[in-house]
C-alpha positions as CSV (number, residue, x, y, z in Angstrom):
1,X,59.1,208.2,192.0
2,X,56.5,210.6,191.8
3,X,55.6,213.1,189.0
4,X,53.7,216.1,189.2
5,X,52.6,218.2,186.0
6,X,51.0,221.2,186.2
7,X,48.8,222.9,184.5
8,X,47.0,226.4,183.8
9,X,48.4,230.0,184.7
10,X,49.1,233.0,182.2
11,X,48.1,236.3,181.9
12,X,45.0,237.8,183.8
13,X,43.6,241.0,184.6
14,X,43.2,242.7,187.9
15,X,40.0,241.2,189.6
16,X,40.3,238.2,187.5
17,X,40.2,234.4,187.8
18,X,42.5,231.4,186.8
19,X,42.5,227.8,187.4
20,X,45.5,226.1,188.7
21,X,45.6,221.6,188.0
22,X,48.2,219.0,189.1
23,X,47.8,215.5,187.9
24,X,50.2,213.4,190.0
25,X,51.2,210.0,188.9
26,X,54.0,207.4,190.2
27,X,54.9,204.5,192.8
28,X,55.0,205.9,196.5
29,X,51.5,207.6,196.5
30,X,51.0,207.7,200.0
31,X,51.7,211.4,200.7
32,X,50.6,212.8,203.9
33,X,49.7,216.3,202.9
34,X,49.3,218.2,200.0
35,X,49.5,221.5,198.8
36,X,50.2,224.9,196.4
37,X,52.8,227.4,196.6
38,X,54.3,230.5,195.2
39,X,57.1,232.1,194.7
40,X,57.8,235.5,193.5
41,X,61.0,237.0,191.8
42,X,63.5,237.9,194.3
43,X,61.5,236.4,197.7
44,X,61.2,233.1,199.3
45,X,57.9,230.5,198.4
46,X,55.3,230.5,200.2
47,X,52.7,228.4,201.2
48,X,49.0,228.9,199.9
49,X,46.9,226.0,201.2
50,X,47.3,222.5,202.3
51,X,45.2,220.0,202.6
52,X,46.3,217.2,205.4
53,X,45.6,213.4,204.7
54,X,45.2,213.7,208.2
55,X,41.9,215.1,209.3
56,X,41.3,216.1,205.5
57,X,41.0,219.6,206.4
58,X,41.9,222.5,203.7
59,X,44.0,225.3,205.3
60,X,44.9,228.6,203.7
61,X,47.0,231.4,204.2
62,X,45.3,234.6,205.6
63,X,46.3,236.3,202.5
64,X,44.5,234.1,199.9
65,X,41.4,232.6,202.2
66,X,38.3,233.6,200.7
67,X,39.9,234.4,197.6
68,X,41.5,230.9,196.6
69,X,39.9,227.4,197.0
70,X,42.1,223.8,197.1
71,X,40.1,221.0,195.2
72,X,41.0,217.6,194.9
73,X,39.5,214.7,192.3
74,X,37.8,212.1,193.5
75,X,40.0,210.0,192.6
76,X,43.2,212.1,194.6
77,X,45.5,212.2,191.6
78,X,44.3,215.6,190.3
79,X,44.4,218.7,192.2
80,X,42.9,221.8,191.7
81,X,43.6,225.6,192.7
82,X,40.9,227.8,191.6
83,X,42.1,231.4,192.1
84,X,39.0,234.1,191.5
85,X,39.3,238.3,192.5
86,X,43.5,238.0,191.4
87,X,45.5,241.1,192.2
88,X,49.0,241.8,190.7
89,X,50.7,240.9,194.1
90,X,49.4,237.5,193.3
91,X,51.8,237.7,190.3
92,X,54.1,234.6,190.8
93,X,55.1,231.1,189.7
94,X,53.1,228.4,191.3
95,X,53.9,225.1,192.5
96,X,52.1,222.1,194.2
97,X,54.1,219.7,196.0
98,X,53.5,216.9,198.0
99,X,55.0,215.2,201.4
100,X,55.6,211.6,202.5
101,X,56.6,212.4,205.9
102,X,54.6,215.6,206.9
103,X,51.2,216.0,207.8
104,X,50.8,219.9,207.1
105,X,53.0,220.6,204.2
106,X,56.1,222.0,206.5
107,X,58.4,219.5,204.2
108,X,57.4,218.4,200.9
109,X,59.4,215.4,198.9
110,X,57.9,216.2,195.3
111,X,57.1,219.3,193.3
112,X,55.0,220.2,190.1
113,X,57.0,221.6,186.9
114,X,55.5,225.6,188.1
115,X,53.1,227.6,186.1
116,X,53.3,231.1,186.1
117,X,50.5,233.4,186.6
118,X,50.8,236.8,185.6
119,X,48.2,239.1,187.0
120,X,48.4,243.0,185.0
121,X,46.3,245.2,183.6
């Protein structure tokens, strides 16, 4: 089993900046990618960034690159999503996840408890 907790989120203001954490702990640590998410009242999650096991590359989604950066401990059981210049669209609960089986974060196994970030003037 694998346990994600997250932590951070809450109320910002327009232009803002919040920092996202997931400590991951458990047997069965060999994920093959890693990554945050979001999902919004009424519409499907998306996928912010990923980082592959892989190649180790960090990819973002066109609609957070430059504004959001993916950070891992050293020691891989901690990640990090710093989110800096936040808008209200990026109102949503957040989620990091892992996957044993997929490279890019297409399929994760495990999820982080969520932490809601609120972005209003």
């Amino acid at each position: 089993q694998v346990q994600l907790v997250q932590s951070g989120g809450g109320l910002v203001q327009p232009g803002g900046s919040l920092r996202l954490s997931c400590a991951i702990s458990g047997s069965n640590l060999d994920w093959h990618s890693i990554g945050w998410f979001r999902q919004a009242p009424g519409k499907e999650r998306d996928g912010l960034s990923c980082i592959s096991l892989n190649d180790g590359a960090t990819n973002y989604v066109h609609f957070v690159r430059g504004r959001f950066t993916m950070a891992r401990s050293n020691d891989g059981r901690t990640i990090y999503l710093q989110m800096n210049n936040l808008k209200p669209e990026d109102s949503a609960v957040y989620y990091c996840g892992t996957s044993n089986s997929n490279w890019y974060c297409n399929e994760m196994d495990y999820w982080g408890t969520g932490s809601l970030v609120t972005v209003s003037a």
